[in-house]
C-alpha positions as CSV (number, residue, x, y, z in Angstrom):
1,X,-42.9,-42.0,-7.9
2,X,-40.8,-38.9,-8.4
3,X,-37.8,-37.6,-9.9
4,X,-34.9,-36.0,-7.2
5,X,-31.6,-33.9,-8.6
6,X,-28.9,-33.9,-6.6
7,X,-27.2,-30.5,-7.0
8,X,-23.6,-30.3,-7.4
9,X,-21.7,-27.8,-6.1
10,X,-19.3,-27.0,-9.2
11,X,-19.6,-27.9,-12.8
12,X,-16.8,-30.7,-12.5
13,X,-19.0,-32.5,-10.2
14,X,-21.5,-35.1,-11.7
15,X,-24.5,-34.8,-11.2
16,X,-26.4,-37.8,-9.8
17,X,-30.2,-38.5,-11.6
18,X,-32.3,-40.7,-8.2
19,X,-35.1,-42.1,-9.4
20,X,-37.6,-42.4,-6.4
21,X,-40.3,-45.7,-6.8
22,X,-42.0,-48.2,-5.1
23,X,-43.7,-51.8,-5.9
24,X,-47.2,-49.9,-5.9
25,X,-46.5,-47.4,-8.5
26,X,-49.0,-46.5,-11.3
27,X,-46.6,-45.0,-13.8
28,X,-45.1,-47.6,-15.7
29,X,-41.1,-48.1,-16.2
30,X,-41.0,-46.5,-19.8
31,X,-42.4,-43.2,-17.9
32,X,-39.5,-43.5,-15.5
33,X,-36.8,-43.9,-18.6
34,X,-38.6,-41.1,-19.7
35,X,-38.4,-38.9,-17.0
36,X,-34.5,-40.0,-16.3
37,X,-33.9,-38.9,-19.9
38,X,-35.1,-35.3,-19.9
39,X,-33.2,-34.8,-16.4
40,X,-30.3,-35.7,-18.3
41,X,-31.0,-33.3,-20.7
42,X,-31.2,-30.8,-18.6
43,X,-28.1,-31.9,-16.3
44,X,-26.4,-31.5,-19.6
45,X,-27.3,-28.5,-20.7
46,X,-26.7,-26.5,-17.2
47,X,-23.1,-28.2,-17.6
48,X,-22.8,-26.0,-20.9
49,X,-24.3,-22.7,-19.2
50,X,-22.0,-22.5,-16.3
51,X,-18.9,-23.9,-18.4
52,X,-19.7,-20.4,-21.0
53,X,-20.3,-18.1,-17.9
54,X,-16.6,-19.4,-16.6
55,X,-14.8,-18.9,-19.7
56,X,-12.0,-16.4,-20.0
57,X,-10.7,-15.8,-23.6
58,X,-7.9,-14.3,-25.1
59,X,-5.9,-13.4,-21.7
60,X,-2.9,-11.9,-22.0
61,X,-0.1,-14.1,-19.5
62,X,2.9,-15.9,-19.5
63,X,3.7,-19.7,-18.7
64,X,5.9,-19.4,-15.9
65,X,6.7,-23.3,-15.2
66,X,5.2,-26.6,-16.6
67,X,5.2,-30.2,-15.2
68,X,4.0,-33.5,-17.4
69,X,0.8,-35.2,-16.4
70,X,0.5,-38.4,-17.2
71,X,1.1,-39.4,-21.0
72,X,0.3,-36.4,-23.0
73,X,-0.7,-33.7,-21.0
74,X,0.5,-31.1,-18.3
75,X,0.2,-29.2,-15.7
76,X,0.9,-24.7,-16.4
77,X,2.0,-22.5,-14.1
78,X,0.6,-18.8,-15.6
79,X,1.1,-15.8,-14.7
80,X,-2.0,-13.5,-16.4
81,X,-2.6,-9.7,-16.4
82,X,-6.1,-9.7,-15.2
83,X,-6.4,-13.1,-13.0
84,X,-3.1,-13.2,-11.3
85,X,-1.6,-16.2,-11.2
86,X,-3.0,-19.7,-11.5
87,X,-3.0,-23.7,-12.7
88,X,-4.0,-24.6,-15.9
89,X,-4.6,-28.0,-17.3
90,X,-3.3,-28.3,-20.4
91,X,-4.7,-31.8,-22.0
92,X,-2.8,-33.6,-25.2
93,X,-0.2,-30.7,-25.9
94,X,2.3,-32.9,-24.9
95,X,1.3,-35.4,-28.0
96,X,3.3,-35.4,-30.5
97,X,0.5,-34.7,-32.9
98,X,0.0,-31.5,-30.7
99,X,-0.1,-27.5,-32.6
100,X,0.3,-25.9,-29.1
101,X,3.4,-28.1,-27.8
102,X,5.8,-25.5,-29.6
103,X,4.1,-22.8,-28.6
104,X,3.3,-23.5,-24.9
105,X,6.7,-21.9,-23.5
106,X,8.3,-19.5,-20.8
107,X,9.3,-16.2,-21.6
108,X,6.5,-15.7,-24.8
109,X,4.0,-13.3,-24.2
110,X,0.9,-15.6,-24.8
111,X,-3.4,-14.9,-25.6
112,X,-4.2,-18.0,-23.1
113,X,-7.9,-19.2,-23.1
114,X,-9.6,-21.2,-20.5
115,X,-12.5,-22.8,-18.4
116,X,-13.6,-23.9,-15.3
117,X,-13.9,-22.8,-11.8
118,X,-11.9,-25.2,-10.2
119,X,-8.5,-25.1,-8.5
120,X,-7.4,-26.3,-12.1
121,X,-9.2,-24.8,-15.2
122,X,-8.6,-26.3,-18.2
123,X,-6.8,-24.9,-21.1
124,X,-9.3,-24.2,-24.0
125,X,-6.6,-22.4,-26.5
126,X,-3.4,-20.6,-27.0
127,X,-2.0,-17.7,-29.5
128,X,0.7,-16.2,-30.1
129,X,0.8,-12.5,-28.9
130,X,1.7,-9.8,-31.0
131,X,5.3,-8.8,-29.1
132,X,8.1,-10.7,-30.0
133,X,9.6,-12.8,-27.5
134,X,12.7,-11.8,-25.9
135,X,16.0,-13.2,-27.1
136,X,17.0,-14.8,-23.9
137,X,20.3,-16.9,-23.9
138,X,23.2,-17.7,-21.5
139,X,22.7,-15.3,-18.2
140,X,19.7,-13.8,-19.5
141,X,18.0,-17.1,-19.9
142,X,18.8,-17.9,-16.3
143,X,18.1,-14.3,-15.0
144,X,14.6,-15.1,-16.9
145,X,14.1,-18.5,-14.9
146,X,14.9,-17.1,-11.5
147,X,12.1,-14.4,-12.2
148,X,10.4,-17.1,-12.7
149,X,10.6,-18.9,-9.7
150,X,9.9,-15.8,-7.5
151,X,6.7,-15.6,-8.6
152,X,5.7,-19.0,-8.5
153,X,6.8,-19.5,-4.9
154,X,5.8,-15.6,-3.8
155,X,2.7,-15.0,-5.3
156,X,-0.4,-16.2,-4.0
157,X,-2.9,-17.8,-6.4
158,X,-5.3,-15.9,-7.8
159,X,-4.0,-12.9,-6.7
160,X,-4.5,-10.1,-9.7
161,X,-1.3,-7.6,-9.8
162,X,-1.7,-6.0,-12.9
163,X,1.2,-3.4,-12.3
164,X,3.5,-6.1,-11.4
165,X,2.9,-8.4,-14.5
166,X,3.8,-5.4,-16.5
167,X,6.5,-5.1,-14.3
168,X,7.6,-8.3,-15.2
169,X,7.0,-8.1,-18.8
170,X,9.2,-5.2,-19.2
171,X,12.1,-7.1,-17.3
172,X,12.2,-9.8,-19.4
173,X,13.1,-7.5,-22.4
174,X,15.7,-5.7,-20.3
175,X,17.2,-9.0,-19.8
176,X,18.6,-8.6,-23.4
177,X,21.0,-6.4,-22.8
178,X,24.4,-7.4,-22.7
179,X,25.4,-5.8,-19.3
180,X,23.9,-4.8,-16.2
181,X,21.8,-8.0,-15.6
182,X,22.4,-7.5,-11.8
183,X,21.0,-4.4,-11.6
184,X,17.9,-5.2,-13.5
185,X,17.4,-8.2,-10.8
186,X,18.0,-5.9,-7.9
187,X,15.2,-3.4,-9.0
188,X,12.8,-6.6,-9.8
189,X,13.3,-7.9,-6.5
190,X,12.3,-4.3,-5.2
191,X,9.4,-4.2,-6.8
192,X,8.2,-7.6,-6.3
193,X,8.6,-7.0,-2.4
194,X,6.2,-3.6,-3.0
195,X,3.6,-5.1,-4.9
196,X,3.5,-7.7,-2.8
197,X,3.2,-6.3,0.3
198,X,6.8,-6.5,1.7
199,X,7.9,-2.8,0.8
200,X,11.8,-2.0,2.2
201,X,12.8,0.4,4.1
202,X,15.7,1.9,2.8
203,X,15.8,5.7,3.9
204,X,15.1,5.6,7.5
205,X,16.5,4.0,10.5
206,X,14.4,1.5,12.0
207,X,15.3,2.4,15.8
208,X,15.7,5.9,15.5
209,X,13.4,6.8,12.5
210,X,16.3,9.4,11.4
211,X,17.6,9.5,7.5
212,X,19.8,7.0,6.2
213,X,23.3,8.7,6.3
214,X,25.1,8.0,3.3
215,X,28.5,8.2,5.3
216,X,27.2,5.6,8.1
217,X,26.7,1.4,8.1
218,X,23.4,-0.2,9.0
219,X,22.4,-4.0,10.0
220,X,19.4,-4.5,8.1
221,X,17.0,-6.3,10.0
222,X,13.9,-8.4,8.4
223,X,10.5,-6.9,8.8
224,X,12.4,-4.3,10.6
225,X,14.9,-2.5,8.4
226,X,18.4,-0.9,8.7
227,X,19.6,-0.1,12.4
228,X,23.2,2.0,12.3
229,X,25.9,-0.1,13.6
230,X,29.6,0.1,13.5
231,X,31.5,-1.2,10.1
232,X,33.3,-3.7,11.4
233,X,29.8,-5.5,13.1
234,X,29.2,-9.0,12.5
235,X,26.4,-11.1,12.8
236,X,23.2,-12.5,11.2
237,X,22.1,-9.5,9.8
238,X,24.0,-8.2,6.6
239,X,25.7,-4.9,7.4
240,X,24.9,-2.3,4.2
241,X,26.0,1.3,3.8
242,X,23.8,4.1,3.5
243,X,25.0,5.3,0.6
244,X,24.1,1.8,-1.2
245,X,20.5,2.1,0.4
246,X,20.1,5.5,-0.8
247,X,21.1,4.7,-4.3
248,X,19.1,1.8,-4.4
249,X,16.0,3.3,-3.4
250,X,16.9,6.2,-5.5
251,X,17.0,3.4,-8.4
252,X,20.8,4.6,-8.9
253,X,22.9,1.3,-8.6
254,X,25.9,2.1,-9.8
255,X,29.2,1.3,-8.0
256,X,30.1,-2.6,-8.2
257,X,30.6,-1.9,-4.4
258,X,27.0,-0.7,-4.3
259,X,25.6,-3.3,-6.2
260,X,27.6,-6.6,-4.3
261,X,26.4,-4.9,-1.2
262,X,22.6,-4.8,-2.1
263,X,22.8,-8.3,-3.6
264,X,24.0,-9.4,-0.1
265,X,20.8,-7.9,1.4
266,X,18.3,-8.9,-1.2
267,X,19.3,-12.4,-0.6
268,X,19.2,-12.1,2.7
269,X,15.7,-10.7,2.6
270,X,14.3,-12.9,-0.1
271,X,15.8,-16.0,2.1
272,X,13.5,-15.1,4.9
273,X,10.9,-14.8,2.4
274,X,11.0,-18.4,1.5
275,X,11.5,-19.8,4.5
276,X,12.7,-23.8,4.1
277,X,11.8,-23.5,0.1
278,X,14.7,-23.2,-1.8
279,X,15.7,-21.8,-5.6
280,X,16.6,-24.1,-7.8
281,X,18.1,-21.5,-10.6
282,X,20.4,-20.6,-7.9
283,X,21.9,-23.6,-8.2
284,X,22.3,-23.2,-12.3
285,X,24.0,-20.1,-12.1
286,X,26.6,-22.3,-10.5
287,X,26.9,-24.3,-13.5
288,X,28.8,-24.3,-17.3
289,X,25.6,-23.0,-19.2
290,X,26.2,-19.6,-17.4
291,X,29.2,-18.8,-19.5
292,X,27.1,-20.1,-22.6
């Protein structure tokens, strides 16, 4: 007779206890129970290690999106400084007898604790970070919720971008300002792109690799950049003038010209992006709440 573990290959797998015997066996059944009991044990207690070694406390981050799972949980979308983002199972906050269902929301600056390895950690604990969250209402609030979005269909999981979740964190409290929300989405979208790996070219042409002439128009081509044209082109590719590419890379939007212009192509860049996948806040900016 002997004992065989069956190894798992994560700490959300069970592990299985086989107990080995045959009709001839000397050892009699209460050794057996024995020997299933302190593999148990010890099953158990190699659970606890690797659940410890996989723990991440107090992680700075910000819900970006939730969904409900089944009755009282639900599924977080985070966005953390040092892990990038990720799913995180968030079990019984949706219960009304909850202390995190309050708490658990987007735009707060969060301390998010949690374990596991998997696809889908679990949550262990939330605080409240020291920052106060930004006053987000009417625009702001869906300025904040398109941000939002980005990420969650740009980023890759698990990806860390420390410089852009700071990036982020800043925008949000710009968003309280009472003018200039455009802009501050335009120079987002800008450094999104970069951090992600999808720099723009704004200062050279593509074709000719010659400076951007503030006085001339470009098509701007994906993955390509801005080729000079005449003004009065037409086509798929959004015509933009120099001097609006200049100022934006410059970080100078300032002419409502300008800025309706680089809208245009940020669109038309972040559409490509995205492929089929389409923005749902695009759709509320369309609706009554935006004059709220």
């Amino acid at each position: 007779m002997f004992v065989a573990l069956a190894e798992a290959q994560s700490p959300q797998r069970n592990y299985e206890i086989v107990i080995y015997s045959n009709r001839h066996s000397e050892y009699p059944l209460r050794a057996l129970r024995l020997c299933e009991r302190i593999c148990v044990h010890q099953v158990t207690r190699l659970q606890q290690v690797f659940r410890l070694a996989m723990q991440v406390n107090a992680e700075p981050a910000y819900i970006l999106h939730k969904r409900p799972y089944r009755e009282t949980s639900q599924i977080l979308e985070v966005f953390s400084r040092h892990h990038g983002r990720l799913s995180l199972m968030s079990k019984g906050s949706r219960s009304s007898r909850s202390r995190t269902s309050g708490v658990l929301q987007p735009f707060r600056p969060l301390l998010l604790s949690w374990y596991g390895r998997s696809e889908m950690p679990g949550l262990r604990s939330v605080d409240v970070a020291d920052a106060r969250p930004p006053l987000l209402t009417g625009k702001a609030l869906l300025s904040a919720t398109y941000l939002n979005e980005l990420l969650v269909l740009l980023l890759h999981k698990n990806d860390v971008n420390e410089a852009l979740f700071a990036t982020y964190h800043e925008t949000l409290y710009n968003l309280q300002q009472p003018s200039g929300l455009e802009i501050i989405l335009r120079n987002f979208e800008k450094q999104l792109l970069e951090q992600i790996g999808f720099g723009l070219n704004l200062v050279l042409d593509a074709d000719s690799g010659e400076a951007v002439q503030a006085d001339r128009y470009y098509a701007y081509h994906f993955e390509h950049g801005p080729v000079l044209c005449r003004t009065d082109q037409s086509g798929r590719h959004p015509v933009i003038s120099g001097s609006s590419l200049l100022a934006f890379s410059a970080g100078e939007l300032e002419s409502s010209t300008s800025i309706a212009e680089i809208k245009k192509l940020m669109r038309y860049i972040i559409n490509n992006h995205l492929g089929a996948r389409k923005l749902k806040s695009r759709e509320l900016f369309r609706s009554p709440l935006k004059n709220t």
